[in-house]
PDB file with SEQRES, HELIX, SHEET and CRYST1 records, atoms N, CA, C and O in Angstrom:
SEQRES   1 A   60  UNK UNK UNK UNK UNK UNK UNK UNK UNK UNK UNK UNK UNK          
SEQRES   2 A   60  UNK UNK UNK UNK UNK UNK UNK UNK UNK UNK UNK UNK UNK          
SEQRES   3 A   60  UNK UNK UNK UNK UNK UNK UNK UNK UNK UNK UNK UNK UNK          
SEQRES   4 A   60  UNK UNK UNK UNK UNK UNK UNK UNK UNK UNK UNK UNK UNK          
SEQRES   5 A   60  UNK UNK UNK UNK UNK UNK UNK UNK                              
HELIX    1 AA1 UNK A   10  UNK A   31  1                                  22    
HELIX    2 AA2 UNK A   36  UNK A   59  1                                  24    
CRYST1    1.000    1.000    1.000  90.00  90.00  90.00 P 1           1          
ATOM      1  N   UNK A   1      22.366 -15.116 -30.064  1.00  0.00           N  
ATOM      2  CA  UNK A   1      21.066 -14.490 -29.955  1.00  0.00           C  
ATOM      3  C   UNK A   1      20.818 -14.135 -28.486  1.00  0.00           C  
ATOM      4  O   UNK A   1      20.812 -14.993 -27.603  1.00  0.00           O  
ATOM      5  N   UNK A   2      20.579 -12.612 -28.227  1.00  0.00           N  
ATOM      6  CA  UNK A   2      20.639 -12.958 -26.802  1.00  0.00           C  
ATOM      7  C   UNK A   2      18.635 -12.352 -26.859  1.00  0.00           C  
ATOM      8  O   UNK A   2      17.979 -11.842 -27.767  1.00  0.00           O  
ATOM      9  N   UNK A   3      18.186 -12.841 -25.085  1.00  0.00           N  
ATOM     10  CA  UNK A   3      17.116 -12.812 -24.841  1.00  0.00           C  
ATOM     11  C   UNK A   3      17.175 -11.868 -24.083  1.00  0.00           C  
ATOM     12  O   UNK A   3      18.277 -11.699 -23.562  1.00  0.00           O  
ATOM     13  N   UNK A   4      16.116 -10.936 -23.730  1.00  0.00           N  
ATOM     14  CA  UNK A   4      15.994 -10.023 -22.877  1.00  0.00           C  
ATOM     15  C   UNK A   4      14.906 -10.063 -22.190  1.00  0.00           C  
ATOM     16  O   UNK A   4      14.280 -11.034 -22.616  1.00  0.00           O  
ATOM     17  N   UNK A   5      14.136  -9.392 -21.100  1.00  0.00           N  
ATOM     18  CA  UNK A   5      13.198  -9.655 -20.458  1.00  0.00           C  
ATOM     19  C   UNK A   5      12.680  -8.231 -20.439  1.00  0.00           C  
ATOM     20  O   UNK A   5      13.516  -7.332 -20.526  1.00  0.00           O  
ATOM     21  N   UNK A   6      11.462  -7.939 -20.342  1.00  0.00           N  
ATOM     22  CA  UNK A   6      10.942  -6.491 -20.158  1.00  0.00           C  
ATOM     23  C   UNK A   6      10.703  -6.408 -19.015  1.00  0.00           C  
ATOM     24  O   UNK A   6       9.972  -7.311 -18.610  1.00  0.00           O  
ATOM     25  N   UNK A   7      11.132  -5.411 -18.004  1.00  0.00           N  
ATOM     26  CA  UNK A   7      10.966  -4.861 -16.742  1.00  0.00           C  
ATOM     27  C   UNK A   7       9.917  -3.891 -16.739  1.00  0.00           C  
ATOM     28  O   UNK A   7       9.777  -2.861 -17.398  1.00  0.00           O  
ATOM     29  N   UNK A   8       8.904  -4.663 -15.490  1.00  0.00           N  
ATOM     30  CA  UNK A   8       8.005  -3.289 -15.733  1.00  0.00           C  
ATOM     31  C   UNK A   8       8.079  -2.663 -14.155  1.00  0.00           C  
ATOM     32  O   UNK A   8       8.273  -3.422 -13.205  1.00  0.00           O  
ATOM     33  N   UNK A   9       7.941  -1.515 -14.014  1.00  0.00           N  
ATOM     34  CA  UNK A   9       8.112  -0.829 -12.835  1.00  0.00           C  
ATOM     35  C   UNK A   9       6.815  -0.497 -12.303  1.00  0.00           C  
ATOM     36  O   UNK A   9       6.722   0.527 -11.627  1.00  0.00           O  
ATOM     37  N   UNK A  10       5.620  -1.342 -12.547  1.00  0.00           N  
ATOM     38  CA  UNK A  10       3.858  -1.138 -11.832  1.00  0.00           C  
ATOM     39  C   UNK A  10       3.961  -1.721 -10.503  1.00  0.00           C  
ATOM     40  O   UNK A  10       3.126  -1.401  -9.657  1.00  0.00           O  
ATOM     41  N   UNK A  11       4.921  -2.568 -10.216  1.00  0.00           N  
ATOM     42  CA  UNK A  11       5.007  -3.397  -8.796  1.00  0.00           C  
ATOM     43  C   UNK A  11       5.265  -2.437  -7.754  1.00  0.00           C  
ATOM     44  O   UNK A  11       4.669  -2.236  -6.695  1.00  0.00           O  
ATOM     45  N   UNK A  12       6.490  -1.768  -8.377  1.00  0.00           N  
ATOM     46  CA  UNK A  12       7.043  -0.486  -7.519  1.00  0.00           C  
ATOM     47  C   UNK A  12       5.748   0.482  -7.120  1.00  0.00           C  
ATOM     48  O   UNK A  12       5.072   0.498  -6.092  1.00  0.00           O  
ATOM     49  N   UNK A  13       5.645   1.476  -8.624  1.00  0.00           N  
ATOM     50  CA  UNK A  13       4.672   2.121  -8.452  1.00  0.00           C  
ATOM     51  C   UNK A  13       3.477   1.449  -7.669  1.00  0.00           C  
ATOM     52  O   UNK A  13       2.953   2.234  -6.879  1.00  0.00           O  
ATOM     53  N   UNK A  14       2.935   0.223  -7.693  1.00  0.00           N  
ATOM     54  CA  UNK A  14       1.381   0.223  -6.522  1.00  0.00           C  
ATOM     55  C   UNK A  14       2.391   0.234  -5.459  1.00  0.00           C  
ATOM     56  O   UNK A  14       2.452   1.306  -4.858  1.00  0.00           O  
ATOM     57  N   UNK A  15       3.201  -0.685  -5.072  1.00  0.00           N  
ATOM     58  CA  UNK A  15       4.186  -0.822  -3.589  1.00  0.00           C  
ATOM     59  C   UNK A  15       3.611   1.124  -3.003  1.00  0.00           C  
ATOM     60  O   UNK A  15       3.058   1.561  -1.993  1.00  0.00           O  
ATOM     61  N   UNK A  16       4.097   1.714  -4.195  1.00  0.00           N  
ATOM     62  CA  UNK A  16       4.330   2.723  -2.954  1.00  0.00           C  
ATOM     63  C   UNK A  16       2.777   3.699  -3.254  1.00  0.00           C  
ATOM     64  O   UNK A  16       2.645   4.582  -2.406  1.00  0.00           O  
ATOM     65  N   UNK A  17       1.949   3.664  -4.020  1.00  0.00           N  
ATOM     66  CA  UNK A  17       0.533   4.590  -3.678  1.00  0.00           C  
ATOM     67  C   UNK A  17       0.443   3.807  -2.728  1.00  0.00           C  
ATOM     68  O   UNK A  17       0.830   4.357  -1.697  1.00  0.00           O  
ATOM     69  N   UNK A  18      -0.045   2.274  -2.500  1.00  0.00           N  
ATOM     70  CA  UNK A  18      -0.880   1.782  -1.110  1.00  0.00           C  
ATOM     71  C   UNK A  18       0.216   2.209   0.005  1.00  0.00           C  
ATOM     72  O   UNK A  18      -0.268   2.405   1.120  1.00  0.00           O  
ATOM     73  N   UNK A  19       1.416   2.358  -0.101  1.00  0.00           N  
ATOM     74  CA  UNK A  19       2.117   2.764   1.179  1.00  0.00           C  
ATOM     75  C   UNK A  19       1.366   3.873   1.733  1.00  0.00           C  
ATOM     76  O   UNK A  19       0.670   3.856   2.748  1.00  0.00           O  
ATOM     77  N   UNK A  20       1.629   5.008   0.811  1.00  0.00           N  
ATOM     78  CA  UNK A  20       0.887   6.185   0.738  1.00  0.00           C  
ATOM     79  C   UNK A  20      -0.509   6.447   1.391  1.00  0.00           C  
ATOM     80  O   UNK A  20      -0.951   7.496   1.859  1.00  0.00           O  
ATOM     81  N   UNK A  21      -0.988   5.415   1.311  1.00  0.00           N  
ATOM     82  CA  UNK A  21      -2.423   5.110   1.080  1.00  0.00           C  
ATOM     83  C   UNK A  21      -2.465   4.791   3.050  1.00  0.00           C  
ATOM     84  O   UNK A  21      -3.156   5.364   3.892  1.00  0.00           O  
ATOM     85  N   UNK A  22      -1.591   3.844   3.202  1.00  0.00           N  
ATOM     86  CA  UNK A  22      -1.613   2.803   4.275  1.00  0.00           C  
ATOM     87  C   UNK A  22      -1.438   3.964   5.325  1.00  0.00           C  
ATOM     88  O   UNK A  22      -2.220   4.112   6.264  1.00  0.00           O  
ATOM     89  N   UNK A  23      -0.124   4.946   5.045  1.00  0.00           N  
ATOM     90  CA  UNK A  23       0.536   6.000   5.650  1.00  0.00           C  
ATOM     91  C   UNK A  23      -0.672   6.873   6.071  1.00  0.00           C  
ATOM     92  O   UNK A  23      -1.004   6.907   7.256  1.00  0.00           O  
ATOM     93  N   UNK A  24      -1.449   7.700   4.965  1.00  0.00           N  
ATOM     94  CA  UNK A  24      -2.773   8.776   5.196  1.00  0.00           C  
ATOM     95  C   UNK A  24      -3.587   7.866   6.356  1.00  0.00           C  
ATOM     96  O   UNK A  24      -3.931   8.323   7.446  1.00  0.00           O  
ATOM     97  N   UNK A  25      -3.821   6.503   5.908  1.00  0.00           N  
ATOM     98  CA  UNK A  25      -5.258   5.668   6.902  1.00  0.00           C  
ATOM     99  C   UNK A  25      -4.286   5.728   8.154  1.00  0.00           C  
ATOM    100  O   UNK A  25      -5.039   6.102   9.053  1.00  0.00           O  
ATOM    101  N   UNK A  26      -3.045   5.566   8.694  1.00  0.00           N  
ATOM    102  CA  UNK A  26      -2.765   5.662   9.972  1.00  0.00           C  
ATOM    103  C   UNK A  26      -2.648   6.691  10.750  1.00  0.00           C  
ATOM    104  O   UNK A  26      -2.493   6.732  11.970  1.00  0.00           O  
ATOM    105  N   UNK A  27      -2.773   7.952   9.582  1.00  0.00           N  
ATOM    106  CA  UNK A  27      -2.697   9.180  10.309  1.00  0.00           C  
ATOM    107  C   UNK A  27      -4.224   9.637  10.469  1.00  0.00           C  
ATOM    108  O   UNK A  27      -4.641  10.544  11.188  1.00  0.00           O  
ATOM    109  N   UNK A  28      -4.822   8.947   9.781  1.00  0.00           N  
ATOM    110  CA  UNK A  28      -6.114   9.066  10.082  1.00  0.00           C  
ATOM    111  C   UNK A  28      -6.623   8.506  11.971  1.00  0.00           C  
ATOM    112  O   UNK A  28      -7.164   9.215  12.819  1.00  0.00           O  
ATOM    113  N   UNK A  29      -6.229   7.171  12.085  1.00  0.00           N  
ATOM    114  CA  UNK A  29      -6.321   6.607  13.088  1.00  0.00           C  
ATOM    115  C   UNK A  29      -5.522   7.434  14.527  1.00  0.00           C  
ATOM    116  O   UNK A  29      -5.810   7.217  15.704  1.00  0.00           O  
ATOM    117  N   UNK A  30      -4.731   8.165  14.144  1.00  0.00           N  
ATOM    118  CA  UNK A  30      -3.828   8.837  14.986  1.00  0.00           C  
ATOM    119  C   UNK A  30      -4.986  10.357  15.158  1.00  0.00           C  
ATOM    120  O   UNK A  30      -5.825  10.448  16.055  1.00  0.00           O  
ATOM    121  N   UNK A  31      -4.838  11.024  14.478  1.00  0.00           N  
ATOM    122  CA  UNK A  31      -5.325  12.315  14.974  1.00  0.00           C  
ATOM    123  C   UNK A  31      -7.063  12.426  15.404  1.00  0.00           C  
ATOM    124  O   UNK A  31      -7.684  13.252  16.072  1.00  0.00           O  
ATOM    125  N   UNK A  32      -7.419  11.352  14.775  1.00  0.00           N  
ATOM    126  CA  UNK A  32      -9.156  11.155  15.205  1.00  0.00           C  
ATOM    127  C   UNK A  32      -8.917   9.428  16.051  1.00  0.00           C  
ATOM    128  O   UNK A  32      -8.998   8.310  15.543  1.00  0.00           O  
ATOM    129  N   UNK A  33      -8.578   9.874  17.621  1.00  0.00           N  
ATOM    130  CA  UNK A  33      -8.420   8.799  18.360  1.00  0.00           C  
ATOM    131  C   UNK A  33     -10.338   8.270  18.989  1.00  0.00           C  
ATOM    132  O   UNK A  33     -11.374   8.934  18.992  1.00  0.00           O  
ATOM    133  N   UNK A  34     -10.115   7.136  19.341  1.00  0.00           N  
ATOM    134  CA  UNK A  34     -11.571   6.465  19.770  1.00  0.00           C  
ATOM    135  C   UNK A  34     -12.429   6.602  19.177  1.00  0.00           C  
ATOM    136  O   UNK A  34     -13.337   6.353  19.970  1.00  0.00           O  
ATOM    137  N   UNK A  35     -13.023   6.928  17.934  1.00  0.00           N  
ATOM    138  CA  UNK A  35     -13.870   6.727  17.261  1.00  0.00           C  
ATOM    139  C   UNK A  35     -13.988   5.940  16.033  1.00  0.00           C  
ATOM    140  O   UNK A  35     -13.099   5.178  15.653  1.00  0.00           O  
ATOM    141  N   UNK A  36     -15.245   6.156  15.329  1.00  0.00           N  
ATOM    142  CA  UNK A  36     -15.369   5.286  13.941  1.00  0.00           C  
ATOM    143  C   UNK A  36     -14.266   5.743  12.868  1.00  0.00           C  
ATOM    144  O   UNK A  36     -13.631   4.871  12.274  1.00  0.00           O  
ATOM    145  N   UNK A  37     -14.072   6.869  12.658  1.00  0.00           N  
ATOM    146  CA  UNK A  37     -13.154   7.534  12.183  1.00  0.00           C  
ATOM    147  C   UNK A  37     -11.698   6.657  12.105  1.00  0.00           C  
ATOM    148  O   UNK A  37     -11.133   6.276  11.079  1.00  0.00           O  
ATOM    149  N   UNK A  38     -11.239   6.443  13.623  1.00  0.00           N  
ATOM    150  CA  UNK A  38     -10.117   6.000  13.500  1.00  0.00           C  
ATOM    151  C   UNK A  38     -10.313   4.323  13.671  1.00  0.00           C  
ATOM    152  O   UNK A  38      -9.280   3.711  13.942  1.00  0.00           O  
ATOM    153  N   UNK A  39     -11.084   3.838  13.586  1.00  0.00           N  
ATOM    154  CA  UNK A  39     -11.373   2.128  13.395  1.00  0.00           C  
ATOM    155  C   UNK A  39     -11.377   2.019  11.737  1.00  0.00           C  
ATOM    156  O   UNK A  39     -10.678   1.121  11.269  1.00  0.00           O  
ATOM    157  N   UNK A  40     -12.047   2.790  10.898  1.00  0.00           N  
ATOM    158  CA  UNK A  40     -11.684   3.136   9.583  1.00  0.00           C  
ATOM    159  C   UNK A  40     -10.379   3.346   8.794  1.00  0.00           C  
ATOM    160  O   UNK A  40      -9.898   2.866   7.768  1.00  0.00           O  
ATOM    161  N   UNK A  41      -9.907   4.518   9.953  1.00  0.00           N  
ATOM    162  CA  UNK A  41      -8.763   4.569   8.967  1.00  0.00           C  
ATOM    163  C   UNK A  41      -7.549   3.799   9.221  1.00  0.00           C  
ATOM    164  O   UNK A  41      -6.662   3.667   8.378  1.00  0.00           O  
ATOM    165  N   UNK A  42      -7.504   3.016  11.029  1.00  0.00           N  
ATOM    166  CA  UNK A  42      -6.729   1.439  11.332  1.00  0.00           C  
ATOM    167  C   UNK A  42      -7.198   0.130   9.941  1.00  0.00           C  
ATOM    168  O   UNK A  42      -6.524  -0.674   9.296  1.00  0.00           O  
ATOM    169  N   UNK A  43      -8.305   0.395   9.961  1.00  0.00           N  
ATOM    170  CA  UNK A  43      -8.513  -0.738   8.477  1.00  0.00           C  
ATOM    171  C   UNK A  43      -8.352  -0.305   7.182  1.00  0.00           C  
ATOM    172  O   UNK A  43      -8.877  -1.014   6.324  1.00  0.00           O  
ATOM    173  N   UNK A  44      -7.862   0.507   6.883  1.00  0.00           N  
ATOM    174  CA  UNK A  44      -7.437   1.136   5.563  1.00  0.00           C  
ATOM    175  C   UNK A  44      -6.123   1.142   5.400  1.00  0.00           C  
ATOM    176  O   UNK A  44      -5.573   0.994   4.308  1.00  0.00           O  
ATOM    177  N   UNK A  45      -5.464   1.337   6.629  1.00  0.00           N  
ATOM    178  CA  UNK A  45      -3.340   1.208   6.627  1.00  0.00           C  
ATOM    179  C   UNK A  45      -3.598  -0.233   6.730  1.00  0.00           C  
ATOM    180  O   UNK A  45      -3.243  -0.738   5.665  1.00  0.00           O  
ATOM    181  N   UNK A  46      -4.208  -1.420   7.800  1.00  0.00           N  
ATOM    182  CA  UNK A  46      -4.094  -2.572   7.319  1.00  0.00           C  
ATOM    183  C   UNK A  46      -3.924  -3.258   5.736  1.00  0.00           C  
ATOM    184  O   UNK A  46      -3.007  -3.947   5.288  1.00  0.00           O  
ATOM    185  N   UNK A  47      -5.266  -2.748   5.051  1.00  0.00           N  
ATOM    186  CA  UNK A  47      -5.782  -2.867   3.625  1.00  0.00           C  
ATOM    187  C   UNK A  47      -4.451  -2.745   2.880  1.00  0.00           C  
ATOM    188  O   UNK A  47      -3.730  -3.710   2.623  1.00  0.00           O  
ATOM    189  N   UNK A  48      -4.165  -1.361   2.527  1.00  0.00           N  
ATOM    190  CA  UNK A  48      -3.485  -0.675   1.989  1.00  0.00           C  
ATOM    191  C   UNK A  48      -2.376  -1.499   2.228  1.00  0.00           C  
ATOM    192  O   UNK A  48      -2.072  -2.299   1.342  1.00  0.00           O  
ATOM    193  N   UNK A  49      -1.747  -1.456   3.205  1.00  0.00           N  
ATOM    194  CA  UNK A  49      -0.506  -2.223   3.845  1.00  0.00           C  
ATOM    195  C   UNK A  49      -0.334  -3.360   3.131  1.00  0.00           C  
ATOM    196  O   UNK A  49       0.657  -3.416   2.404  1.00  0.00           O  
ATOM    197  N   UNK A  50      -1.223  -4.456   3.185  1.00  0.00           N  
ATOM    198  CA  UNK A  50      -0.923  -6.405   2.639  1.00  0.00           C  
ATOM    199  C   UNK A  50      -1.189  -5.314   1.293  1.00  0.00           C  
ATOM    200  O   UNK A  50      -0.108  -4.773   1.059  1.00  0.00           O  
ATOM    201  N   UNK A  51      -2.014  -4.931   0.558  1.00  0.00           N  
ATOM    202  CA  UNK A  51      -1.869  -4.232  -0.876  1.00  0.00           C  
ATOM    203  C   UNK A  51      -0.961  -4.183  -1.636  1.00  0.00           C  
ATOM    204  O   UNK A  51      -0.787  -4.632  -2.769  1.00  0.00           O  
ATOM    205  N   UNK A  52       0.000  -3.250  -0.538  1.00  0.00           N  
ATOM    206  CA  UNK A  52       1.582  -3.084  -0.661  1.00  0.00           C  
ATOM    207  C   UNK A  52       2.625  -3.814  -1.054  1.00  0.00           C  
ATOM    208  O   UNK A  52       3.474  -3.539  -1.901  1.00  0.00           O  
ATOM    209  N   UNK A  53       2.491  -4.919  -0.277  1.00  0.00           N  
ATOM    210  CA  UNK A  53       3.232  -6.313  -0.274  1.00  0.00           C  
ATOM    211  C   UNK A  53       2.858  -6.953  -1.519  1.00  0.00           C  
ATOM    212  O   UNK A  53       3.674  -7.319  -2.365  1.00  0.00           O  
ATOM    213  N   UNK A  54       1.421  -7.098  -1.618  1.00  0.00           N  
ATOM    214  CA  UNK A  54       0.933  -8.207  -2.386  1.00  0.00           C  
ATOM    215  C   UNK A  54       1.741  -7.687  -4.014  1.00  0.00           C  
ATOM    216  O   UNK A  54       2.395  -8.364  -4.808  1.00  0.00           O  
ATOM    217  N   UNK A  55       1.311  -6.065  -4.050  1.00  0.00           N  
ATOM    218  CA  UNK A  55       1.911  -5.854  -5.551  1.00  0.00           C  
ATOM    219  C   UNK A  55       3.208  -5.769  -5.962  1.00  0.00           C  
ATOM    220  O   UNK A  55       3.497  -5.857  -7.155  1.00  0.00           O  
ATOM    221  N   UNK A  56       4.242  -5.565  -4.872  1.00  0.00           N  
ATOM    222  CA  UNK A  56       5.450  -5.982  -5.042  1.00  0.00           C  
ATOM    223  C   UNK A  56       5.536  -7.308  -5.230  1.00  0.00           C  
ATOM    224  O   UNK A  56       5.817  -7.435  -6.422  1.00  0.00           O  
ATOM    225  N   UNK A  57       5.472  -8.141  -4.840  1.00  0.00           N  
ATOM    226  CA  UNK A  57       5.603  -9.708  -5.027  1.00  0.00           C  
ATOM    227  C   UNK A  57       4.772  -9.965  -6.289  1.00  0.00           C  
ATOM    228  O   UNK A  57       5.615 -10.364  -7.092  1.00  0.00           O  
ATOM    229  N   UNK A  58       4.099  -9.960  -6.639  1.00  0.00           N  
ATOM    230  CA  UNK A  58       3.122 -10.203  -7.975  1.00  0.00           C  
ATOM    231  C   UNK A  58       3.502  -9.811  -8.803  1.00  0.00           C  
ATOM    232  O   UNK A  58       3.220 -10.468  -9.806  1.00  0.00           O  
ATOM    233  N   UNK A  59       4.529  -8.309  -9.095  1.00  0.00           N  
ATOM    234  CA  UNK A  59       5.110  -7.656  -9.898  1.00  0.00           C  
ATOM    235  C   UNK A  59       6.254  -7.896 -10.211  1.00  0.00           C  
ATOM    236  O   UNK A  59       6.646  -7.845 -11.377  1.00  0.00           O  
ATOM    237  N   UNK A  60       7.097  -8.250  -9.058  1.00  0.00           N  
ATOM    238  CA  UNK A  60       8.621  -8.026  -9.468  1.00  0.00           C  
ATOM    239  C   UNK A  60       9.094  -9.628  -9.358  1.00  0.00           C  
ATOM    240  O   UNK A  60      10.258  -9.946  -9.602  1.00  0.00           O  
TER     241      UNK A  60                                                      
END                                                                             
């Protein structure tokens, strides 16, 4: 009898929107330098970023 396990590929998929996500908020922080703008979008690639991590590990 053999056992199998179901693989699901949602770990991957969030891994990479919050990359995505993390990627846009640093380019945010980059092209709108010294302002609220880019203190926003430095805490959104943070966010996004542990996001990243967290759903790979939780997933896979």
């Amino acid at each position: 009898m053999e056992r199998t396990a179901a693989v699901s590929d949602r770990g991957m998929g969030l891994g990479l929107l919050f990359g995505l996500v993390a990627v846009g908020g640093a380019l945010v922080a980059l092209v709108l330098p010294g302002g609220l703008a880019s203190a926003w979008g430095f805490a959104a690639a943070m966010v996004a970023g542990m996001l990243s991590v967290l759903a790979i590990h939780l997933y896979l």
